[in-house]
C-alpha positions as CSV (number, residue, x, y, z in Angstrom):
1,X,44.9,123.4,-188.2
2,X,46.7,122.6,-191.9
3,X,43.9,120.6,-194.0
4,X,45.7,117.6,-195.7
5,X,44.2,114.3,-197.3
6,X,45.0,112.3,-194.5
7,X,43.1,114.4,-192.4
8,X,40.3,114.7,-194.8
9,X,40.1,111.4,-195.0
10,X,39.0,110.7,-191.4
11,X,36.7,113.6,-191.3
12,X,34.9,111.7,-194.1
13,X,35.1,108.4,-192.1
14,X,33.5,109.7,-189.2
15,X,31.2,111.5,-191.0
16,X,30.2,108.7,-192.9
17,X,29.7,106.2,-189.8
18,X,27.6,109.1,-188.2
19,X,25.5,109.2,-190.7
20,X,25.2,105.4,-191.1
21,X,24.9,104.8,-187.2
22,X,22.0,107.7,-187.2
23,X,20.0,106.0,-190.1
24,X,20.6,103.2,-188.1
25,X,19.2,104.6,-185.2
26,X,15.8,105.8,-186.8
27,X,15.7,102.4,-188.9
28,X,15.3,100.9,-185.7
29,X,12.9,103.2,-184.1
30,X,10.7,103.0,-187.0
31,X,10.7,98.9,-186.3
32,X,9.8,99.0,-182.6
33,X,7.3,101.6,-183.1
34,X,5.8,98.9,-186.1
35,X,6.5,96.3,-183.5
36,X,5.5,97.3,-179.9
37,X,2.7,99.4,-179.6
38,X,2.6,101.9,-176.1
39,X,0.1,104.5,-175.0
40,X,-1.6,105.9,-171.7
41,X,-5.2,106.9,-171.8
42,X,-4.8,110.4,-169.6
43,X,-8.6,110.7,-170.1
44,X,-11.6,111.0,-167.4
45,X,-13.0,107.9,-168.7
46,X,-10.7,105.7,-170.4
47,X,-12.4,106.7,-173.4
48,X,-9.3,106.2,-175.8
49,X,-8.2,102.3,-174.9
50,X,-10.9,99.2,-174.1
51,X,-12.0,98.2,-171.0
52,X,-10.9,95.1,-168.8
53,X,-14.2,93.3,-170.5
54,X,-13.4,94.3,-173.8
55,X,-9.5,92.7,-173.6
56,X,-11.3,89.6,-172.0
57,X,-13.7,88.7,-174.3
58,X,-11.4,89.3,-177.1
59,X,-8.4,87.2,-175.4
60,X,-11.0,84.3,-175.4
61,X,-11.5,84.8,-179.4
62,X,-9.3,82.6,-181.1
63,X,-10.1,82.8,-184.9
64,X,-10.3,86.4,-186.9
65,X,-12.4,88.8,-187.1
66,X,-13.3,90.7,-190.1
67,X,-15.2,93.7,-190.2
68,X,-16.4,95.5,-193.3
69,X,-17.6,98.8,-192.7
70,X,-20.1,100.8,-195.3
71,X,-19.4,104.3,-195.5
72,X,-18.8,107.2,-198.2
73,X,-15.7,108.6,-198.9
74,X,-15.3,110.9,-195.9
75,X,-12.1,110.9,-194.9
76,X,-12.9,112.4,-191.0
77,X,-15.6,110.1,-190.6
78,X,-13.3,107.1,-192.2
79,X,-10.7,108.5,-189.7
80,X,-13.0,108.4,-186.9
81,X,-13.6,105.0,-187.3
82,X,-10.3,103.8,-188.2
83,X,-9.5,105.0,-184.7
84,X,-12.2,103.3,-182.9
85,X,-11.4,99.9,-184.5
86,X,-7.6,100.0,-184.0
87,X,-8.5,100.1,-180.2
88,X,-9.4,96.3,-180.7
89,X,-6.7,95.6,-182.6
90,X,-3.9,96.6,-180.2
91,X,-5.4,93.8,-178.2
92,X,-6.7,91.7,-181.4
93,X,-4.1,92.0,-184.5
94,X,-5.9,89.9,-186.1
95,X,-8.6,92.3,-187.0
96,X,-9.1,92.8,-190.2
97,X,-10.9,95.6,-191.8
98,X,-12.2,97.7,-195.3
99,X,-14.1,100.0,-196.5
100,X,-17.0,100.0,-199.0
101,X,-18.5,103.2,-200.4
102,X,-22.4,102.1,-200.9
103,X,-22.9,104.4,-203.6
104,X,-19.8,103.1,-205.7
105,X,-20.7,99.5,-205.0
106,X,-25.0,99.7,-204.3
107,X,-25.3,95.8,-205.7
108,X,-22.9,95.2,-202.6
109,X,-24.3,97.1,-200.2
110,X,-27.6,95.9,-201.2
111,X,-27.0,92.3,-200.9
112,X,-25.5,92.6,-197.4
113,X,-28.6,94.4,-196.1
114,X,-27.2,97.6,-194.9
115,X,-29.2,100.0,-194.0
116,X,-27.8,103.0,-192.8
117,X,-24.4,105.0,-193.6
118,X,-21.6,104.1,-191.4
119,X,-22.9,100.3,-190.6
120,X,-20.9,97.8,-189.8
121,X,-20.6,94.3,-191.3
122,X,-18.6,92.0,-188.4
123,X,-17.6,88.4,-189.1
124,X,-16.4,85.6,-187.0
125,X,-16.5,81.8,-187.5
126,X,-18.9,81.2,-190.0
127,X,-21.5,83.9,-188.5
128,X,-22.0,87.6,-188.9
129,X,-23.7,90.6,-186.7
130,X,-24.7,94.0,-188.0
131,X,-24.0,96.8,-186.0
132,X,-26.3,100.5,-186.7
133,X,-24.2,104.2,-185.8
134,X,-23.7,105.7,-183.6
135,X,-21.3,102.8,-182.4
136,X,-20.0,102.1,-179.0
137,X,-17.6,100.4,-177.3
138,X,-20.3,98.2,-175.4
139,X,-22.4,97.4,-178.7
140,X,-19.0,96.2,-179.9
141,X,-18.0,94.0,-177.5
142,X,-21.6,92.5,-177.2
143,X,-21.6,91.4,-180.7
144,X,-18.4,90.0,-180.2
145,X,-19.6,88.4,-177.4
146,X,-22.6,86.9,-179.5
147,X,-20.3,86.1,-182.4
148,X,-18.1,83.5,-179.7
149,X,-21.1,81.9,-178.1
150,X,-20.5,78.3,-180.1
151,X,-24.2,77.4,-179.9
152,X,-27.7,79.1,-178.9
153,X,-28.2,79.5,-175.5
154,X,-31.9,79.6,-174.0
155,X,-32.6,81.0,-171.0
156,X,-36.1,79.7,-169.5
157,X,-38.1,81.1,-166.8
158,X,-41.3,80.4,-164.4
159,X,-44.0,82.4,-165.6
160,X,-47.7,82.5,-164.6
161,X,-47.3,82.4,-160.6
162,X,-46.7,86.5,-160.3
163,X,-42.8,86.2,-160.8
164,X,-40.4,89.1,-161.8
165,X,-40.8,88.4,-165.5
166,X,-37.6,88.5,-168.1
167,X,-39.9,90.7,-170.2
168,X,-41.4,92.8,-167.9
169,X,-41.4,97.0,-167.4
170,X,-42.9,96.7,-164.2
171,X,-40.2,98.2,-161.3
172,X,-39.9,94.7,-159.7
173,X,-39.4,93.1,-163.0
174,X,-36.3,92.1,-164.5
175,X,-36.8,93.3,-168.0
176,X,-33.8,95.1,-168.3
177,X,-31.6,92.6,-167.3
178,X,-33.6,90.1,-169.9
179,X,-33.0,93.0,-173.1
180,X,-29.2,93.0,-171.5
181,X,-29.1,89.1,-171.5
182,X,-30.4,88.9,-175.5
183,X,-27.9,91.5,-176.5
184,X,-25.2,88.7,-174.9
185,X,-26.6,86.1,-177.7
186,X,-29.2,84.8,-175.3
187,X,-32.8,83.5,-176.2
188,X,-35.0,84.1,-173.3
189,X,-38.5,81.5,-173.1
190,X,-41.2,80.7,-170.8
191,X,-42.1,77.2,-171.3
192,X,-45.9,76.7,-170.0
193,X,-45.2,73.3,-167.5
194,X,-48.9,73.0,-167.4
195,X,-48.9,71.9,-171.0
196,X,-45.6,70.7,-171.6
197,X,-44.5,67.1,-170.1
198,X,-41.1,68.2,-168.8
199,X,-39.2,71.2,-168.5
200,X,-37.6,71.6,-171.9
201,X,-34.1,70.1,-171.9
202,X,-32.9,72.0,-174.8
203,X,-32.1,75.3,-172.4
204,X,-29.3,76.3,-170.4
205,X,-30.8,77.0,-167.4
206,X,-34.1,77.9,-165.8
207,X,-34.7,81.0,-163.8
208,X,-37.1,81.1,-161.1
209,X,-37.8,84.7,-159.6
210,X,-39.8,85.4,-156.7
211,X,-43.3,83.6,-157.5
212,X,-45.9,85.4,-155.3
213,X,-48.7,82.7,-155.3
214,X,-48.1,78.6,-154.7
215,X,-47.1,76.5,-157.5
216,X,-48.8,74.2,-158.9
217,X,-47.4,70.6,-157.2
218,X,-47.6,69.2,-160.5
219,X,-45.1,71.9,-161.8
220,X,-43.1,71.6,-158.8
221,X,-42.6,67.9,-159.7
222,X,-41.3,69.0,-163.5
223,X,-39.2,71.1,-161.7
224,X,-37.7,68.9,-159.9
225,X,-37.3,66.2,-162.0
226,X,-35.5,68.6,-164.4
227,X,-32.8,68.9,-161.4
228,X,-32.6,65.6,-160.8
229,X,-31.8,65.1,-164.5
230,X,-28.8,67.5,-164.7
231,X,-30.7,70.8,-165.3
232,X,-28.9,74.5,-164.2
233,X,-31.0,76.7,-162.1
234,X,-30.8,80.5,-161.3
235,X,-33.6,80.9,-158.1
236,X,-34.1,84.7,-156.9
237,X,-35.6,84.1,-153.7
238,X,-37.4,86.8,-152.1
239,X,-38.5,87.3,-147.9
240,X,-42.1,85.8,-149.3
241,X,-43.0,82.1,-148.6
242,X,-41.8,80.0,-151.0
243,X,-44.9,79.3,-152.5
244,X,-44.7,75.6,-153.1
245,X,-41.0,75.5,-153.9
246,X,-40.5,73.9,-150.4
247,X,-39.1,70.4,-152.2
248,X,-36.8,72.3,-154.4
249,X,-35.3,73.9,-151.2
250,X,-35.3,70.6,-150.0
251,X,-33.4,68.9,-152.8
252,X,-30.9,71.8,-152.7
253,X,-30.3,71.4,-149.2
254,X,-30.8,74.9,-148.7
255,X,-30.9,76.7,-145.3
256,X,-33.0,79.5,-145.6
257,X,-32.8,81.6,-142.5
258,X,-35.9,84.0,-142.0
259,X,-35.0,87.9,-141.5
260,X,-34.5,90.7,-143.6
261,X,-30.6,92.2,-143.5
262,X,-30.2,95.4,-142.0
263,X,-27.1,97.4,-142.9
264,X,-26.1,100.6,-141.1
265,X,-24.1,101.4,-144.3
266,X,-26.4,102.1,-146.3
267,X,-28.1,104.9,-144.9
268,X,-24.2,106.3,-144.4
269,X,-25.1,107.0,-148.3
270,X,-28.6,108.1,-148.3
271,X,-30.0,104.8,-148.3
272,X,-32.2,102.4,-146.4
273,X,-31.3,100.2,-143.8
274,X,-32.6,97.5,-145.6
275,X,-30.2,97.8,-148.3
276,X,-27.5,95.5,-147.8
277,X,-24.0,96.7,-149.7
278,X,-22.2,93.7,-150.4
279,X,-18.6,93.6,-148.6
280,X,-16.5,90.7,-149.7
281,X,-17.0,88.3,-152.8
282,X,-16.4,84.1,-152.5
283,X,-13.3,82.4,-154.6
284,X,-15.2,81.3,-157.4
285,X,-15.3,82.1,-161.2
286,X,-18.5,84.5,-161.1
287,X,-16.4,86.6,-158.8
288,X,-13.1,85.9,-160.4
289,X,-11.3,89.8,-160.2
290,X,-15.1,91.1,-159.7
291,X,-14.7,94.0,-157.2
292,X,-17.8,96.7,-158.3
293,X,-20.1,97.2,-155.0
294,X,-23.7,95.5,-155.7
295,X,-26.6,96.3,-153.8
296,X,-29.4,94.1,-152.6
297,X,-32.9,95.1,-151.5
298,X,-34.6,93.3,-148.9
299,X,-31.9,90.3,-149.1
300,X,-31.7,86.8,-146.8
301,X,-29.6,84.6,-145.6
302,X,-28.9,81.8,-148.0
303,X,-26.6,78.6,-147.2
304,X,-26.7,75.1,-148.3
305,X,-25.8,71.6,-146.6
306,X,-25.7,69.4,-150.2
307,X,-21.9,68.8,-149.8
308,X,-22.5,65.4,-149.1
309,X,-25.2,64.3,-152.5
310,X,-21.8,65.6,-154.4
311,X,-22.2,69.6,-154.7
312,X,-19.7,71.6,-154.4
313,X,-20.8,74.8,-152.6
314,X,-19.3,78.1,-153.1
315,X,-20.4,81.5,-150.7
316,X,-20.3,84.5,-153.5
317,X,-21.3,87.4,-151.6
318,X,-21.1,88.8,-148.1
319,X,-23.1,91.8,-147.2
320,X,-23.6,94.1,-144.5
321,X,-20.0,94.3,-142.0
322,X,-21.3,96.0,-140.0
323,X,-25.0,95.1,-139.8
324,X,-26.9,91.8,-138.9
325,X,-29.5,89.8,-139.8
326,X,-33.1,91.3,-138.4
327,X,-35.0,87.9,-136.9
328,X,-37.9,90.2,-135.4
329,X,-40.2,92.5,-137.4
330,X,-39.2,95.9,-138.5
331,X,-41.0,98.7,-136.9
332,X,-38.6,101.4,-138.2
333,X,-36.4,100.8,-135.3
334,X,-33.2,99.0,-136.3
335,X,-31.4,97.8,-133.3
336,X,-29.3,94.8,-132.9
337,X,-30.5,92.3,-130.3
338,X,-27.8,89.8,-129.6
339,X,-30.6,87.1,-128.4
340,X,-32.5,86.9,-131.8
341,X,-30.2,88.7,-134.9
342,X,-27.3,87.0,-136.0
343,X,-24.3,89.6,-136.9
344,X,-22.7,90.3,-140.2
345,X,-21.5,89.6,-142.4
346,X,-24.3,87.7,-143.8
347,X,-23.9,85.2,-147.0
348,X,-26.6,85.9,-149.4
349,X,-26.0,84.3,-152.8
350,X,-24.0,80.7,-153.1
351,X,-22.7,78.6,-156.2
352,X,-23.3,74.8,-156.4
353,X,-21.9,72.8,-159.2
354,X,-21.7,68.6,-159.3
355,X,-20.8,66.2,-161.6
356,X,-23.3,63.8,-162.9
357,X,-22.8,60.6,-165.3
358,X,-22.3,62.7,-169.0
359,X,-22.5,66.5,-167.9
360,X,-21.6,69.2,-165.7
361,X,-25.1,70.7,-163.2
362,X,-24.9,74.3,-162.1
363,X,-27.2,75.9,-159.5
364,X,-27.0,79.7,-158.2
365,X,-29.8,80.5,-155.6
366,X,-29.3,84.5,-154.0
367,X,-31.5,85.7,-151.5
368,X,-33.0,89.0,-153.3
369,X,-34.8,88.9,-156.5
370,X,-34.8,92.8,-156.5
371,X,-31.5,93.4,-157.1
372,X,-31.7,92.5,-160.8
373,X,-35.4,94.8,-161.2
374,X,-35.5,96.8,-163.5
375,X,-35.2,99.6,-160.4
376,X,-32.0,98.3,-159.3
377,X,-30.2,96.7,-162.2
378,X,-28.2,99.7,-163.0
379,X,-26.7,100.6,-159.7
380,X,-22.9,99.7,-159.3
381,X,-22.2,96.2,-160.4
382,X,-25.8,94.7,-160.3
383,X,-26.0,94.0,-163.8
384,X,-22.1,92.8,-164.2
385,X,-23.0,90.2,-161.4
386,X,-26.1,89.3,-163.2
387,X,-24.3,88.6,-166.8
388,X,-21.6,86.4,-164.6
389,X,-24.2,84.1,-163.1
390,X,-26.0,83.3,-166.0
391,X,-22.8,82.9,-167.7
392,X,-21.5,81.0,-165.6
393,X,-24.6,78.5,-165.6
394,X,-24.6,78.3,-169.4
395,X,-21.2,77.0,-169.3
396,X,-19.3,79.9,-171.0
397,X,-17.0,80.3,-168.4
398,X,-14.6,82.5,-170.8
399,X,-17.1,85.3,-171.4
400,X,-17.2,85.9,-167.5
401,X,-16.0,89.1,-167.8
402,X,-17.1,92.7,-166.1
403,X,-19.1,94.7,-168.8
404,X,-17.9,97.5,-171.0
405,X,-19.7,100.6,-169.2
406,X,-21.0,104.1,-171.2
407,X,-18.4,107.0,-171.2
408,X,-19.4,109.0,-168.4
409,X,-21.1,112.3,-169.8
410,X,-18.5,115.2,-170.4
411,X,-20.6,117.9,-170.8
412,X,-20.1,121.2,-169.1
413,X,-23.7,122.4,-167.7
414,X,-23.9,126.5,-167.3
415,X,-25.9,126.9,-164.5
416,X,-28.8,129.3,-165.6
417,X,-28.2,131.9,-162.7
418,X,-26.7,135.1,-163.1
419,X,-23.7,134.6,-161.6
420,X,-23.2,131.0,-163.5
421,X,-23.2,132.8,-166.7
422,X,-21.4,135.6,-165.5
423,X,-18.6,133.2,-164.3
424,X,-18.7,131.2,-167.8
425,X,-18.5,134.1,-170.3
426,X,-15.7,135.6,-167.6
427,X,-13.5,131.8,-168.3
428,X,-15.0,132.1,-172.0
429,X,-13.6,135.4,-173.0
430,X,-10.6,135.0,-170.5
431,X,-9.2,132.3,-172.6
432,X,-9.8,132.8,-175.6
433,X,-9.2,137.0,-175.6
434,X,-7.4,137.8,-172.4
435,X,-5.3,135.1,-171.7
436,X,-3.6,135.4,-175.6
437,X,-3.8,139.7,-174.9
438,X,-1.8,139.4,-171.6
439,X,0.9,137.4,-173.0
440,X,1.3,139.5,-176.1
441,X,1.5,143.0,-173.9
442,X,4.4,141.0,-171.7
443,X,6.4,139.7,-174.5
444,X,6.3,143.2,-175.9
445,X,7.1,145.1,-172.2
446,X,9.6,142.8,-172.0
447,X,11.3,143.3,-175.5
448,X,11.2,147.3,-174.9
449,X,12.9,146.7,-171.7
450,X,15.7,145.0,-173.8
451,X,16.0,147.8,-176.0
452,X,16.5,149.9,-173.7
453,X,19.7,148.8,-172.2
C-alpha cells in the first residue's frame, strides 16, 4: 500500500483517538476504584473485613471518629495498622487517622498518657478511649461501643441473698458476663436495700439472679415499689423457690410453670438432657436477625398474663422441639408422659415493655440463671443474647447488635507421634524441595524432547 499524506493523516487520527479513548479508559478506572470500594474475604475466618456487629455499631455512629495512633517510624508495623483501621473505614469514611512517633514528639506522647508503643488514642463526641496492643477487632468495636453510649449506664444487682453475683468467679456466677458488660461502657453496683430507702433511681435496670435464701419483705417492698415507679428489671429465675419474690411474680403477672425442660437434642451432641437448645427466637428487637444457638441449663417455663395493666409481652426464645417440659421428678429416666409433661417447644425467656406517664419501663424475666455463669457464658450465642437484653433494657436499642467474636485459632498442631512428624516433614520438604525439583526436571525433559525433533 503507497504511503501518501492523506493516508498518513488518518493513521495519526486514529492513533491519536486511541490513545485519548485509552487514557480515558484508565482515567476512569482510577476514579471508580477512588470511588467504589469491592473485596471478598476468601479467608477461614473473615479475618480481613468486620463483622455484622462491627458494621452495626458503626452505622449507628453519626459524628467522626478520630483516632491517633503512637508508634515509631516502622513502616511494617505502620502498615499493619494502616490495614487494620481501613477495615472501619470502608464502612466509616469518616475515620480519620495519624501517626505520632513518641520519641520525636515525648511532650505529646506524654501529655496523652500513652503507655505503650503502638497505643491508640480514639475520639468521638467530646470523649476519648485508650486502647493497649495487641489490638483486636473486638477491643475495637467495644470502645466504639462505649464512645456512643450518650450517658453512664449502671447496671444494679441483688446481692446478699446467695445470688449469681456480677463480680463473681464462682462457676454459677456471672462474672464474666459482668467484666463483658463494663467493657460495653457499663457500671455495674449492688446497692444495699437494707440501708438505702429505695432502690436507686439513677440505674438502668436492676438484675436479680437466682437468690437462694428468702428476701427480706422489707426489700421485696423496695423492690417493688421501684417497678411500680417505672424501673427496668432483668430476673434470672432458677427451678429454686422464689425466695420471697412471690409479689414481684405477682406484679408481673408471671406464670411460672414448675418442671425442668428435657431435650432429647442435647445428648444428640454429647450433652445432658437437661440442656435445652433453644429452637426458634420471638419478633422482638433482642432477637432482631439473632440466629446463634444458646443453651440453657436447667431452664422453666416462663409466660406472663400482664397484657391487660398495659405490657406489651413478647416470647424470645423457644427451646427444646423435640422435648417437653418434665412436671415429675427426674430419676435419670427421661420419658415423656402425656398426662403430666407438657410438649415442646417450651417458651423460656419473654420481653415486657409499657408506657408510663414520662418514660418508657422494660422487663426481661428467662427461666435459667445458668446460662449467663461464668460456665456457660461462652457457649454459642449465650453471651450475644446476654449484651442484647441488657441493651435492650438500658434503652440503647441501636447497639443491639451480635458481638465481634476472636479469629478462630490458625495454627497447624504436629501431632508428636512418629508417623505425625513423619507426615509433616514428608508435606514440609515436598513443598518446598520436591514440588519446585519435579517441575524443573519436566520443563527440562520436555525442552530436550523439542530439540530433538
Amino acid at each position: 500500500m503507497k504511503m501518501n499524506r492523506k493516508l498518513r493523516i488518518q493513521l495519526f487520527m486514529q492513533n491519536s483517538i486511541f490513545v485519548v479513548l485509552f487514557l480515558s479508559l484508565v482515567g476512569l478506572l482510577g476514579y471508580l476504584t477512588y470511588e467504589f470500594h469491592v473485596s471478598r474475604d476468601i479467608t477461614q475466618s473473615a479475618r480481613n473485613t468486620l463483622t455484622e456487629g462491627s458494621i452495626n455499631v458503626l452505622k449507628q455512629m453519626q459524628a467522626p471518629v478520630h483516632i491517633t495512633v503512637y508508634v515509631s517510624a516502622d513502616d511494617s508495623y505502620r502498615k499493619t495498622i494502616v490495614d487494620f483501621i481501613s477495615r472501619y473505614q470502608r464502612a466509616k469514611p469518616d475515620i480519620r487517622f495519624k501517626f505520632v512517633n513518641p520519641a520525636e514528639n515525648p511532650k505529646e506522647a506524654q501529655e496523652a498518657g500513652i503507655r505503650a508503643e503502638g497505643e491508640f488514642v480514639i475520639e468521638y463526641k467530646g470523649k476519648s478511649e485508650h486502647l493497649l496492643p495487641p489490638i483486636i477487632e473486638q477491643d475495637m468495636t467495644n470502645a466504639l461501643m462505649r464512645l456512643s453510649r450518650e450517658k453512664s449506664r449502671n447496671v444494679m444487682f441483688l446481692d446478699g441473698h446467695g445470688e449469681r453475683s456480677l463480680i463473681g468467679t464462682k462457676n454459677h456466677d456471672l462474672g464474666e458476663f459482668g467484666r463483658q458488660l463494663e467493657k460495653k461502657g457499663f457500671k455495674l453496683s449492688n446497692p444495699d436495700l437494707t440501708q438505702s430507702i429505695d432502690v436507686p433511681s439513677n440505674g438502668a435496670m436492676l438484675v436479680i439472679a437466682s437468690p437462694q435464701v428468702d428476701i427480706p419483705e422489707l426489700e421485696v417492698a423496695k423492690i417493688k415499689k421501684y417497678l411500680a415507679e417505672g424501673g427496668n428489671l432483668l430476673w434470672l429465675i432458677d427451678q429454686e423457690p422464689l425466695h420471697g419474690l412471690g409479689p414481684i411474680a405477682e406484679f408481673l403477672g408471671l406464670q411460672l410453670n414448675s418442671g425442668i425442660v428435657v431435650d432429647p437434642m442435647a445428648a444428640q451432641f454429647g450433652g445432658d438432657y437437661k440442656l435445652a437448645f433453644a429452637v426458634q427466637y420471638g419478633e422482638h428487637a433482642i432477637t432482631k436477625g439473632f440466629n446463634l444457638r444458646t443453651i440453657f441449663p436447667l431452664a422453666r417455663q416462663i409466660d406472663s398474663t400482664a397484657q391487660d395493666q398495659g405490657w406489651t409481652i413478647s416470647r424470645l426464645v423457644d427451646v427444646a422441639a423435640t422435648g417437653w417440659l418434665e412436671t415429675g421428678p427426674l430419676d435419670g429416666k427421661y420419658q415423656f408422659d402425656a398426662q403430666s409433661d407438657v410438649p415442646g417447644p417450651i417458651n423460656i425467656a419473654i420481653a415486657m415493655e409499657r408506657k408510663l406517664e414520662n418514660k418508657t419501663q422494660r422487663v426481661v424475666v428467662v427461666g435459667s440463671g445458668g446460662f449467663l455463669s461464668n460456665t456457660f457464658i461462652t457457649n454459642g450465642g449465650n453471651l450475644d443474647f446476654g449484651i442484647n437484653m441488657v441493651n435492650w433494657l438500658a434503652g440503647d436499642d441501636t447497639l443491639i447488635t451480635i458481638q465481634p467474636r476472636p479469629l478462630k485459632d490458625a495454627n497447624v498442631v504436629i501431632p508428636a507421634t512418629t508417623s505425625g512428624k513423619l507426615t509433616a516433614m514428608l508435606v514440609f520438604f515436598g513443598f518446598r524441595l520436591g514440588l519446585p525439583l519435579l517441575l524443573l526436571i519436566t520443563g527440562i525433559v520436555i525442552w530436550i524432547r523439542r530439540r530433538k525433533k
